[in-house]
C-alpha positions as CSV (number, residue, x, y, z in Angstrom):
1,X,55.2,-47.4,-65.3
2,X,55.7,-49.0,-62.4
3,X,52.9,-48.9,-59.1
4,X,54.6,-46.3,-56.9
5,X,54.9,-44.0,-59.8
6,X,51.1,-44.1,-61.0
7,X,50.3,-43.3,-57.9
8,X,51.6,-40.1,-57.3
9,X,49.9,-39.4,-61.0
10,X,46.4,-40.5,-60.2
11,X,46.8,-38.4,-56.8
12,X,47.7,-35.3,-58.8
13,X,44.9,-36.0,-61.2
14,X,42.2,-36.1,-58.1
15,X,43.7,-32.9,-55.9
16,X,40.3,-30.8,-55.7
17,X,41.2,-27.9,-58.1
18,X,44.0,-29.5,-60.2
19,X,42.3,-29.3,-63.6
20,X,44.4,-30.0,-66.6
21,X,46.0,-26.6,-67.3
22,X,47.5,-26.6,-64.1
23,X,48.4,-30.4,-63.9
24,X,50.7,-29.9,-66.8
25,X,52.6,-26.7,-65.5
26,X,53.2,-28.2,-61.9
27,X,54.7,-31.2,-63.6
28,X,56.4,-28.3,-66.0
29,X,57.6,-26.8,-63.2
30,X,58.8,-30.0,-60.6
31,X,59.4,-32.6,-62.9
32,X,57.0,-35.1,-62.1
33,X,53.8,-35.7,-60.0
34,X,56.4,-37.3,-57.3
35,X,58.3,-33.9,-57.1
36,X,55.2,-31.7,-56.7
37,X,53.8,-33.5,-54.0
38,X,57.4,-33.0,-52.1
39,X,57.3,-29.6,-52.5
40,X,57.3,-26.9,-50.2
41,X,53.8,-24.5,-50.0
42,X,56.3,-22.0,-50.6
43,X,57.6,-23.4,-54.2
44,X,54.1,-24.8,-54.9
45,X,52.9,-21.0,-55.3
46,X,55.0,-19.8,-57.1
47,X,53.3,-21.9,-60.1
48,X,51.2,-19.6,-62.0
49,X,47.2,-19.7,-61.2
50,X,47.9,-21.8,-57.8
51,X,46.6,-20.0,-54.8
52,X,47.1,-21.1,-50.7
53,X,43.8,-23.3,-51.3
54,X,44.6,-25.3,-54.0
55,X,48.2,-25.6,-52.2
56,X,46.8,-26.5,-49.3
57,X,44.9,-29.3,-50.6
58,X,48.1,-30.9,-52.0
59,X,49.8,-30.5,-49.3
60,X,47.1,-32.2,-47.4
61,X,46.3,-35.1,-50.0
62,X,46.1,-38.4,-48.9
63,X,48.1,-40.0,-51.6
64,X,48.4,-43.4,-50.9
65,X,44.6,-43.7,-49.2
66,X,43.1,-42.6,-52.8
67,X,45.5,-43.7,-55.3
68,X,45.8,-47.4,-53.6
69,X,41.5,-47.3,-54.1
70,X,41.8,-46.6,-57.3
71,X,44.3,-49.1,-58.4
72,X,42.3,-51.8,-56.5
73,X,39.1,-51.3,-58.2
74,X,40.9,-50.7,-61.7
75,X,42.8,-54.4,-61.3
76,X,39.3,-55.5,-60.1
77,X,37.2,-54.7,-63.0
78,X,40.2,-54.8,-65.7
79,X,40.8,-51.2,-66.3
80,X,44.2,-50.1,-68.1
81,X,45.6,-46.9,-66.5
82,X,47.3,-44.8,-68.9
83,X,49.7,-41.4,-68.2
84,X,51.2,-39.0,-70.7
85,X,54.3,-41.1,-70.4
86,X,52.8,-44.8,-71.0
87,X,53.7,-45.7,-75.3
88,X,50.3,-46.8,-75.6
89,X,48.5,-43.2,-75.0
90,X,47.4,-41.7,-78.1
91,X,49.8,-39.4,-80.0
92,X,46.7,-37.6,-81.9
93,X,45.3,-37.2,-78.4
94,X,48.4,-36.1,-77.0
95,X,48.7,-33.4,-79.7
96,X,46.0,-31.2,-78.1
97,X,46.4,-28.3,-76.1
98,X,45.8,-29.5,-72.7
99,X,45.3,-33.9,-72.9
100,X,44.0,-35.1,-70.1
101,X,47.2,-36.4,-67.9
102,X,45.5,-39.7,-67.2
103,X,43.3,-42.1,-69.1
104,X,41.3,-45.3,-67.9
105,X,41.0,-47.8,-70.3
106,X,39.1,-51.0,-70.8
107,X,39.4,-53.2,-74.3
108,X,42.1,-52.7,-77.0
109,X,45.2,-50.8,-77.0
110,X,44.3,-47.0,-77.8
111,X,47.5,-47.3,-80.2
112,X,46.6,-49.9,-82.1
113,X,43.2,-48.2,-83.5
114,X,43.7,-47.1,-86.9
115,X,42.4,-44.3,-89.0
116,X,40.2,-42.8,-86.3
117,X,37.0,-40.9,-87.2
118,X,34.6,-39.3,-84.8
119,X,30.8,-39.8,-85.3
120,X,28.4,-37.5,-83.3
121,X,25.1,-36.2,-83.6
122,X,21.6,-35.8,-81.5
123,X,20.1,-38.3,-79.3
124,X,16.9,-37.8,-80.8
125,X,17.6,-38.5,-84.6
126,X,14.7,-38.5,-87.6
127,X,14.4,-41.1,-89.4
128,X,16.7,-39.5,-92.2
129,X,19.2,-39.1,-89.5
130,X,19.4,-42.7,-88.3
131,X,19.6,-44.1,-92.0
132,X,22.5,-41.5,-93.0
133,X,24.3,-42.4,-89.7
134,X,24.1,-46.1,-90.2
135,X,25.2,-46.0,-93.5
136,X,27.6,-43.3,-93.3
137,X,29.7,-45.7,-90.5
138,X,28.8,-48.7,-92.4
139,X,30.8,-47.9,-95.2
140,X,33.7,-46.1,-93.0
141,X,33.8,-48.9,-91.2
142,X,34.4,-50.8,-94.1
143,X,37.3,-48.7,-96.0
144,X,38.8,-49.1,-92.7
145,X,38.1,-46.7,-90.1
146,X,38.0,-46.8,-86.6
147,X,34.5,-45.3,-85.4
148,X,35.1,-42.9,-82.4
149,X,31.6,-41.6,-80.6
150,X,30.1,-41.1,-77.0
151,X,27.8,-44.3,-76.4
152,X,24.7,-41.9,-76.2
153,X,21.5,-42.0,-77.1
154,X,20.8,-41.7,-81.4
155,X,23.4,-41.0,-83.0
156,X,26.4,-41.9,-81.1
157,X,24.8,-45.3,-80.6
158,X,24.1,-45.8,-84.1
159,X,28.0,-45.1,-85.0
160,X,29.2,-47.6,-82.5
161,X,26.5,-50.7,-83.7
162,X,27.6,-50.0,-87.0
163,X,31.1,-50.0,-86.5
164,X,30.9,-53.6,-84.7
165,X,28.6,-55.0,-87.4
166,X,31.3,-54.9,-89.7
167,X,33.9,-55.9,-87.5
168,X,35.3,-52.5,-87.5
169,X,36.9,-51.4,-84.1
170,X,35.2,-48.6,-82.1
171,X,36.0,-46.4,-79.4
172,X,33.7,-45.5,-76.8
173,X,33.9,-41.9,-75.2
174,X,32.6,-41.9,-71.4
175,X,31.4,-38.9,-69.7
176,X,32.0,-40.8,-66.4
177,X,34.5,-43.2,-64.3
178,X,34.8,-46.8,-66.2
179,X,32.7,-48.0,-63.0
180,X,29.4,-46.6,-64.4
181,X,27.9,-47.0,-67.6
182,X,25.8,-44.3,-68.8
183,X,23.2,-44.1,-70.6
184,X,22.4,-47.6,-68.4
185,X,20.3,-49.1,-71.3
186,X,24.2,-49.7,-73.2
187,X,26.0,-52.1,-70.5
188,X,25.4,-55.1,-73.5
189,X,26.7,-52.6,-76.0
190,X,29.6,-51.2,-73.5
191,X,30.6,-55.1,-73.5
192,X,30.3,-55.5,-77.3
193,X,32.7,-52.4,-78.0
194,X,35.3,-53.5,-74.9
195,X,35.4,-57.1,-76.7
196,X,36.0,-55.3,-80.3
197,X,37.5,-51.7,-79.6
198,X,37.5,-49.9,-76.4
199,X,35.9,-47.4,-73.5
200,X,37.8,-45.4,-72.2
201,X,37.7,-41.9,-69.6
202,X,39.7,-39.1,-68.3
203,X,37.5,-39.7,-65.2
204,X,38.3,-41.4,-61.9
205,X,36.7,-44.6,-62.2
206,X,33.8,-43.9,-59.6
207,X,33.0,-40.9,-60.8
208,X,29.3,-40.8,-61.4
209,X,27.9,-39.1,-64.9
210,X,27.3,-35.5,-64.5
211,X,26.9,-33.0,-67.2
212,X,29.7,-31.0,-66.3
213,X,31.9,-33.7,-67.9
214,X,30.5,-34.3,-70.9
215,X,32.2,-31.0,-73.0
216,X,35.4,-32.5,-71.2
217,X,34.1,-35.8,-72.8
218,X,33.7,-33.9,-76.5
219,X,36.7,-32.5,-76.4
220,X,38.8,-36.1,-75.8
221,X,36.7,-37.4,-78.9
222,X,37.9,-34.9,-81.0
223,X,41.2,-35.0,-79.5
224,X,41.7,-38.8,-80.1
225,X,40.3,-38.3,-83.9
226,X,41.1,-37.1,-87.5
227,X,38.0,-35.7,-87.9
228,X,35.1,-35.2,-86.6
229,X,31.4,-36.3,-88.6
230,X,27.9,-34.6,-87.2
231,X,25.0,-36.1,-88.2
232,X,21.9,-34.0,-87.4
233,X,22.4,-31.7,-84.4
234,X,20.3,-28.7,-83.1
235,X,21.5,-25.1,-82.6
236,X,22.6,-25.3,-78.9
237,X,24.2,-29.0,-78.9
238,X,26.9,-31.2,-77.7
239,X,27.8,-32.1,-81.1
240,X,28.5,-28.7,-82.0
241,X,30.2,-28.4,-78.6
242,X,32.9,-31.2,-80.3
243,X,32.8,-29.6,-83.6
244,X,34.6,-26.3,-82.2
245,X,36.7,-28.5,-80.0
246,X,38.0,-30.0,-83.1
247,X,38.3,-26.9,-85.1
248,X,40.8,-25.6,-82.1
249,X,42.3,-29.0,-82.3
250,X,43.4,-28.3,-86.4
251,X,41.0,-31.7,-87.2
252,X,38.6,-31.6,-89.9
253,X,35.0,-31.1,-88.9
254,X,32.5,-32.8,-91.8
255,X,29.1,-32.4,-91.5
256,X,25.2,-33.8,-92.9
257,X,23.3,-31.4,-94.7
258,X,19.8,-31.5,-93.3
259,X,16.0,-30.5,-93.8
260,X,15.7,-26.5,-93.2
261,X,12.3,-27.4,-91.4
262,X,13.9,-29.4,-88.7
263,X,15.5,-28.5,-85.8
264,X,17.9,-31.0,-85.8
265,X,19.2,-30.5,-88.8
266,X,20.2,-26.4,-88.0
267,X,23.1,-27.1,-86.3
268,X,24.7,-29.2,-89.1
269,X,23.6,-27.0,-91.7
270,X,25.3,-24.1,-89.9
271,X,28.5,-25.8,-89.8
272,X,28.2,-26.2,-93.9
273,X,27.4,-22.4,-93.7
274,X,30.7,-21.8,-92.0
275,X,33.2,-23.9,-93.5
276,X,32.5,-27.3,-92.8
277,X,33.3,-30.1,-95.3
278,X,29.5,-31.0,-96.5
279,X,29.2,-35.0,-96.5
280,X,26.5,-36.2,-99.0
281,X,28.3,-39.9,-99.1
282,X,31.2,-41.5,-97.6
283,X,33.9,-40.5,-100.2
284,X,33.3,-36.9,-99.3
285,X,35.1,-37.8,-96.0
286,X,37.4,-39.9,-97.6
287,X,38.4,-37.4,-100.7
288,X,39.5,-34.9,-97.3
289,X,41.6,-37.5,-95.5
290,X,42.9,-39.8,-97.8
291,X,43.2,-38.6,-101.1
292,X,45.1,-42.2,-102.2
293,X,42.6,-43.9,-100.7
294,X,39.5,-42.3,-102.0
295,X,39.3,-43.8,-105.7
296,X,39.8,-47.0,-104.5
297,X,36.7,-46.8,-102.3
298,X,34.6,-45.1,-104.7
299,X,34.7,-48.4,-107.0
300,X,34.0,-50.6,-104.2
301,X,31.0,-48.3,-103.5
302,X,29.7,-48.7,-107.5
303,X,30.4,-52.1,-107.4
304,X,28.5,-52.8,-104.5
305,X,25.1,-50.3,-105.9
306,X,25.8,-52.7,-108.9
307,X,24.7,-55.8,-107.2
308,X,21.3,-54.5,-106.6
309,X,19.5,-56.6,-108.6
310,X,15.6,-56.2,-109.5
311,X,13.8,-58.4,-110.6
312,X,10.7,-57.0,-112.8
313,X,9.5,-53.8,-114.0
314,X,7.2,-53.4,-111.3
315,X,10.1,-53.4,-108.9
316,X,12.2,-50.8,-111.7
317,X,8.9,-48.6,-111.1
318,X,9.1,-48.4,-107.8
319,X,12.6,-48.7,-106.6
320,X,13.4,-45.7,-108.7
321,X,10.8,-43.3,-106.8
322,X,12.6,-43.9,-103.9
323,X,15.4,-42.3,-102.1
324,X,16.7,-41.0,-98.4
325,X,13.5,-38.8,-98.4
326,X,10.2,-40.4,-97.0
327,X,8.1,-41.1,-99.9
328,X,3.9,-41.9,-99.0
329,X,2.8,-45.1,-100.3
330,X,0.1,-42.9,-102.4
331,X,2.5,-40.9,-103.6
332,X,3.8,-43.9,-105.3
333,X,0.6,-45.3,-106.5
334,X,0.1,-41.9,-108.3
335,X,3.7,-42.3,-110.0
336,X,3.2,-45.4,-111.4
337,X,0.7,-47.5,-113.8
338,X,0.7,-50.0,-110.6
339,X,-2.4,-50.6,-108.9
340,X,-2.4,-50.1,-105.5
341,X,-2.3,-54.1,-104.4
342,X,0.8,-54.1,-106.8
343,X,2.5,-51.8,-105.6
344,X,2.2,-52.7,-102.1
345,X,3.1,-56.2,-102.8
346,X,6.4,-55.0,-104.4
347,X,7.0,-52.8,-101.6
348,X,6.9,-55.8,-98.9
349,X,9.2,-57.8,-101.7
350,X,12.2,-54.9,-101.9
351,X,11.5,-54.7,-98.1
352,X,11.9,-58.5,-97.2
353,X,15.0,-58.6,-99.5
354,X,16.6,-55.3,-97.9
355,X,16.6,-52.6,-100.3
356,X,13.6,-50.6,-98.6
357,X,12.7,-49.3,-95.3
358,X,9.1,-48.5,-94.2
359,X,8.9,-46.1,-91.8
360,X,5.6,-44.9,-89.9
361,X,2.5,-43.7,-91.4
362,X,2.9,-45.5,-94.9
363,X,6.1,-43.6,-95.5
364,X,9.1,-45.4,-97.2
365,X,12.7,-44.9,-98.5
366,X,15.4,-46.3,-99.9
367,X,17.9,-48.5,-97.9
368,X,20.4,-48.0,-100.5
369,X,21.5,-46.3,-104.2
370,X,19.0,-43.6,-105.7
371,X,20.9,-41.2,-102.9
């Protein structure tokens, strides 16, 4: 698309009471951002749910004052701009009911990301949480999906690291223009994902993070995805919030059985309660989406558990005590003939070589098998 066109889209897209909805039936009804800024007040209200205001704002726009801004900063700082009409914007996004008319863009091509999952959950995780979401995108990741999330806190943070420790490309969801980063603790980790997947926003780029945006945010995650994975999220959350969005959208919503004590885990287990697919290991997911795919991955799984090798029966004792529930270190020394010396010892061994996790207050589980 050439200069002069974007412009007139990015205008459109920044009229003060042009959401979506109404973006897509002026351009229904004129042809082209171009073609509604030409038109007559008179023509412009004749549009369903456009009233003298929001008409008079158009009229008034400053097209070339804004878009020209915008186009300066996005060369700038490397920023792709994308329209409904550019072959690069997302046909799974495009699908939706109302896709946001323009996209800003920073890393790799959004059609060139593969296999697309979302990954959301609460910023505050448990312990349980983090493990299940690190290993849950670990061994997507792996079988080859892209990980989609919203670079916050927890969860969605935890998706994206895992993601790019495999090598797997990740998208990043922002609730803000591409010249912010937010949460402002993930600039390194924005940087990672641009050099190995992508960030991208329905947002003008200077637009600061406001939580008004971020259900617009959920609902492009979903949007852009073929499912959508929530691990650990309370009643009332924004992981929930993308959950619906991706029921409306047809996707499939999965979701991480959790503790009945714990807040976090109400949402999820609500979700199970009403339909959603209940994800106790990755093929769960996989056995949904890609049926051919699924045995396949479900020997690489065994044959990975099968290279856990221990080395004495001290470790045997142990190792097989543990699993993704916290376990006390007395509770071991009770279930075994160790002494307590020896079975702290074995624990430090099976930690140093990977296979076990200590978390705090003596408690420890298992960093993989015995799920």
């Amino acid at each position: 698309m050439d200069r002069d066109t974007l412009k007139y889209w990015l205008a459109l897209n920044n009229v003060v009471g042009v959401g979506r909805t109404l973006f897509h039936r002026l351009v229904q009804a004129f042809g082209s951002p171009r073609e509604v800024f030409s038109a007559s007040k008179n023509d412009l209200l004749r549009v369903q749910g456009l009233g003298d205001k929001v008409a008079g704002e158009i009229k008034r726009f400053d097209i070339d004052s804004s878009s020209e801004r915008e186009l300066r900063f996005a060369e700038k700082e490397g920023v792709r701009i994308l329209t409904l009409e550019s072959p690069e914007y997302s046909s799974l996004l495009k699908s939706i009911f109302d896709p946001p008319p323009v996209l800003y863009i920073q890393g790799k091509p959004l059609d060139t990301i593969n296999l697309p999952l979302a990954v959301v959950g609460t910023r505050t995780p448990s312990e349980y949480g983090k493990l299940v979401a690190e290993r849950l995108c670990l061994k997507l990741a792996t079988a080859g999906f892209s990980i989609i999330s919203g670079l916050a806190r927890g969860v969605d943070t935890l998706a994206h690291k895992a993601a790019l420790s495999v090598g797997a490309d990740t998208v990043a969801v922002f609730g803000c223009g591409l010249g912010h980063t937010y949460p402002p603790e993930n600039i390194k980790l924005r940087q990672q994902i641009i050099a190995q997947g992508a960030v991208i926003s329905e947002f003008p780029i200077l637009m600061r993070p406001d939580r008004n945006n971020f259900p617009a945010r959920n609902r492009i995650l979903s949007g852009l995805s073929l499912g959508t994975v929530v691990v650990e999220a309370a009643e009332k959350s924004g992981a929930l919030i993308t959950a619906d969005f991706a029921l409306e959208q047809g996707r499939e919503v999965f979701a991480v059985p959790g503790n009945i004590t714990s807040p976090n885990s109400r949402g999820t287990n609500e979700l199970i309660k009403a339909g959603a697919k209940l994800v106790d290991r990755p093929e769960s997911i996989l056995e949904e989406l890609l049926p051919a795919y699924g045995e396949s991955l479900l020997t690489k799984t065994g044959k990975e558990e099968a290279k856990i090798k221990l080395d004495n029966d001290e470790e045997k004792q142990v190792f097989s005590l543990l699993s993704l529930e916290g376990r006390h270190i007395d509770n071991l020394i009770e279930n075994t003939d160790l002494s307590p010396a020896q079975v702290s010892a074995t624990l430090l061994h099976l930690e140093l070589r990977g296979l076990v996790r200590q978390l705090s207050g003596k408690m420890y589980i298992s960093n993989c098998g015995n799920e």
